[in-house]
C-alpha positions in Angstrom: -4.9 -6.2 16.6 -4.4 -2.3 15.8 -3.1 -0.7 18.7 -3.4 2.8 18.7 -2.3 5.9 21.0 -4.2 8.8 21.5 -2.5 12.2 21.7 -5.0 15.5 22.7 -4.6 17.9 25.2 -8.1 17.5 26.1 -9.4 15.0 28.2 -13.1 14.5 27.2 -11.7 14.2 23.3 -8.9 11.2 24.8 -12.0 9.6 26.3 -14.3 9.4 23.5 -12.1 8.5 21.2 -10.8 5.9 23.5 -14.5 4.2 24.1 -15.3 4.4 20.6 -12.2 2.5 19.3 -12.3 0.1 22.2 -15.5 -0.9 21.0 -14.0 -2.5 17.7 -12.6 -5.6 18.4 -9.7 -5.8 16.8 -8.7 -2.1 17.8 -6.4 -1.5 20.7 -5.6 1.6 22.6 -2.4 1.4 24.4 -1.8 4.7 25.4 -2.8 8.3 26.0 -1.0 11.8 25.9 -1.9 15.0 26.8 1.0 16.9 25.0 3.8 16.0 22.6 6.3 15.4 24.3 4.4 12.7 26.4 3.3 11.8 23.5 6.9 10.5 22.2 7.5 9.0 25.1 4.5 7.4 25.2 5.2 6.0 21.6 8.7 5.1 22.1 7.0 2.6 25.1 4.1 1.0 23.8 5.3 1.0 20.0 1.5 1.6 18.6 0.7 1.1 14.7 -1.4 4.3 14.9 -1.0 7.6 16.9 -4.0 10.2 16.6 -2.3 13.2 17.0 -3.7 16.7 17.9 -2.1 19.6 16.0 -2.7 22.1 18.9 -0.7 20.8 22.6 1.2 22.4 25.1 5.0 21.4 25.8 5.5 20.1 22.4 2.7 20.7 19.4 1.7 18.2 17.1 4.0 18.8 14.6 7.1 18.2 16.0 5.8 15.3 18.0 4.9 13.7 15.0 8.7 14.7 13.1 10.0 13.1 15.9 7.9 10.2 15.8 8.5 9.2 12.2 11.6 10.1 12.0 12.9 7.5 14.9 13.5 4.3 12.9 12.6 2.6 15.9 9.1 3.8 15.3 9.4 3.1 11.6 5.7 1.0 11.7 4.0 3.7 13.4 2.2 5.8 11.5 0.5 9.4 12.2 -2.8 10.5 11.9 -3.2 14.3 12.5 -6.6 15.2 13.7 -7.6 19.1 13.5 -10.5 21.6 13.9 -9.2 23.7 11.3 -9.7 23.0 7.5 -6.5 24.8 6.6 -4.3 24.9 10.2 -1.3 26.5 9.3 0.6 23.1 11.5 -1.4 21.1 8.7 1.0 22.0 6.1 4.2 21.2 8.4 2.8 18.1 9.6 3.0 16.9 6.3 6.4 17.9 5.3 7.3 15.7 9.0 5.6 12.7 7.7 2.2 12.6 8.5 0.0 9.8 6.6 -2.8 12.0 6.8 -5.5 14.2 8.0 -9.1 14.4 9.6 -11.5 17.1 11.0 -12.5 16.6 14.3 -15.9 16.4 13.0 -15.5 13.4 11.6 -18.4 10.5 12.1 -18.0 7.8 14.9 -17.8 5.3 12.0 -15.4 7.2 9.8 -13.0 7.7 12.4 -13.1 3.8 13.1 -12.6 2.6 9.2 -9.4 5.5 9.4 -7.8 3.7 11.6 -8.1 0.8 9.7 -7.2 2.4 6.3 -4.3 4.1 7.7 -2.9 0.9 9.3 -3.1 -0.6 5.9 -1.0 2.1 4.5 -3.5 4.1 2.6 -3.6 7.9 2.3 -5.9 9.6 5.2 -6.6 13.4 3.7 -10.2 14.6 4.6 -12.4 15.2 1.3 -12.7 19.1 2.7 -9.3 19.9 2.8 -7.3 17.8 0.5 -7.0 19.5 -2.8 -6.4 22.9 -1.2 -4.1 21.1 1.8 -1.7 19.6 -1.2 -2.0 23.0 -3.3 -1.0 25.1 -0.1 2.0 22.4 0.5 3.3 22.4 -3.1 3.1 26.4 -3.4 4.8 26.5 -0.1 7.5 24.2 -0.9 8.2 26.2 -4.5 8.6 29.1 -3.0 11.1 28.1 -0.2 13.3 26.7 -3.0 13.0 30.5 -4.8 11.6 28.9 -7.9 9.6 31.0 -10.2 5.8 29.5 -9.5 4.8 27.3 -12.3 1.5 25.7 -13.5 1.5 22.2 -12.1 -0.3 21.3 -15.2 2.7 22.6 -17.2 5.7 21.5 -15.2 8.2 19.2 -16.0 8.6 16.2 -14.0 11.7 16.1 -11.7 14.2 14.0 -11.6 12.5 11.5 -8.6 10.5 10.0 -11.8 13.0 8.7 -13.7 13.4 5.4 -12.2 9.7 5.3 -13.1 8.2 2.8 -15.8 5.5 5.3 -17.7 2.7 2.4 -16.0 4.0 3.9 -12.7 3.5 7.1 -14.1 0.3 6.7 -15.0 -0.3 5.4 -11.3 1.0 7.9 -9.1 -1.2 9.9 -11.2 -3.9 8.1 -9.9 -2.4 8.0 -6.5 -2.2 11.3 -6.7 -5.8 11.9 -7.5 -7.0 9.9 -4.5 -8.1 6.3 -6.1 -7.7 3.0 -3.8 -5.7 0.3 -5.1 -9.6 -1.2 -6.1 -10.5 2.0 -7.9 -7.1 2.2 -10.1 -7.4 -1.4 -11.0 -10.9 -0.7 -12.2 -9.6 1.9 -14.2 -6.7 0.5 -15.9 -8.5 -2.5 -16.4 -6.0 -4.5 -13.9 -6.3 -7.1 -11.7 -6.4 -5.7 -7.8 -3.0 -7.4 -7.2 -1.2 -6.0 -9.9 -2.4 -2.5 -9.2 -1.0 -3.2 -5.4 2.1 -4.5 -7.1 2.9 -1.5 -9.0 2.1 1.0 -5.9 3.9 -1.1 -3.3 6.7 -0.8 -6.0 6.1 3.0 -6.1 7.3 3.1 -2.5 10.5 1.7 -2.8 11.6 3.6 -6.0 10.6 7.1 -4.5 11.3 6.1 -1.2 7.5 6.8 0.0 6.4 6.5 4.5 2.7 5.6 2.8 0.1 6.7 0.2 0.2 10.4 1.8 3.8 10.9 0.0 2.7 9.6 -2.8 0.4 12.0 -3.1 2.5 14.9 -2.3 4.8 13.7 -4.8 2.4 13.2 -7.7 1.6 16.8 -6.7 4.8 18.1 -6.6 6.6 16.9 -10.1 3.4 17.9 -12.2 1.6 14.5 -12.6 -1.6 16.1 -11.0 -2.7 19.6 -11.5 -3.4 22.0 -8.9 -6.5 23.8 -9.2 
């Protein structure tokens, strides 16, 4: 059973989502909040393996509710799902610096939304096909540019020192991580069994210390193994 809390200052938007997921049998809603800070609380009580989280709430927004949430290692399971109307909502880009395992347009399909929770439960990466390339660009030039580094080519730049622990397979992996494939798809690629490829990106984790398949994208971004652009 996935449970799952719903966080949205709207009521209508907590009640849909609510009947659609209940409607899945093995989904779960244990909760709803109407701002972030209930929305921690709310967490902290029901411990839920998925939290849709608005980015736009009164008392607390959506980014600090969910930098609070994962970073409380008694909520080290839950992960966050960040739900926006925006393509490129400037709390986007802070939401996944706090921890965020991805992103979805309020738009999405009935359907959609249902296989994200289930995708996101099993720790893949959730960024909407609108958004993602110019969401991870946007976070990488932001984070250069807070370190007052001169702004390099991602397709040029040497990798940093969080891939040295890394076998050049790995490499070759968060590459594909980084470039959106499944575990199915890079195993198809590489010629692999599935379980091998899910060895080698469960492996990933540990060495860089990855929350989910959303860091690992980030960081295939960020140390040049993926272009930007």
């Amino acid at each position: 059973m996935i449970r799952v809390l719903i966080a949205d200052d709207q009521a209508l938007v907590r009640a849909g989502f609510r009947a659609l997921l209940e409607s899945e049998a093995d989904v779960q809603v244990v909760g709803e909040a109407a701002d972030g800070a209930e929305a921690v609380r709310t967490a902290l009580l029901t411990r839920p393996d998925v939290v849709l989280m608005d980015v736009r709430m009164p008392i607390l927004d959506g980014l600090g509710a969910t930098r609070r949430i994962t970073g409380d290692q008694r909520l080290a399971a839950t992960k966050v799902v960040v739900l926006t109307t925006f393509e490129l909502d400037e709390y986007v880009f802070g939401t996944l610096r706090a921890g965020a395992s991805g992103f979805l347009l309020k738009d999405i399909e009935p359907t959609s939304l249902i296989e994200a929770v289930h995708l996101v439960h099993d720790g893949q990466a959730l960024l909407a096909p609108q958004v993602t390339k110019r969401l991870i660009a946007a976070f990488v030039e932001g984070e250069t540019r807070a370190a007052d580094r001169p702004a390099t080519p991602a397709a040029t730049a040497e990798p940093d020192g969080r891939l040295d622990s890394l076998t050049p397979r790995e490499r070759e992996i968060l590459a594909l991580v980084g470039r959106g494939m499944s575990n199915t798809e890079i195993a198809t690629h590489l010629v692999l069994s599935p379980l091998t490829a899910k060895t080698h990106v469960s492996r990933l984790f540990l060495k860089l210390g990855a929350r989910d398949r959303a860091q690992l994208v980030v960081t295939a971004f960020e140390t040049g193994l993926v272009a930007v652009g």
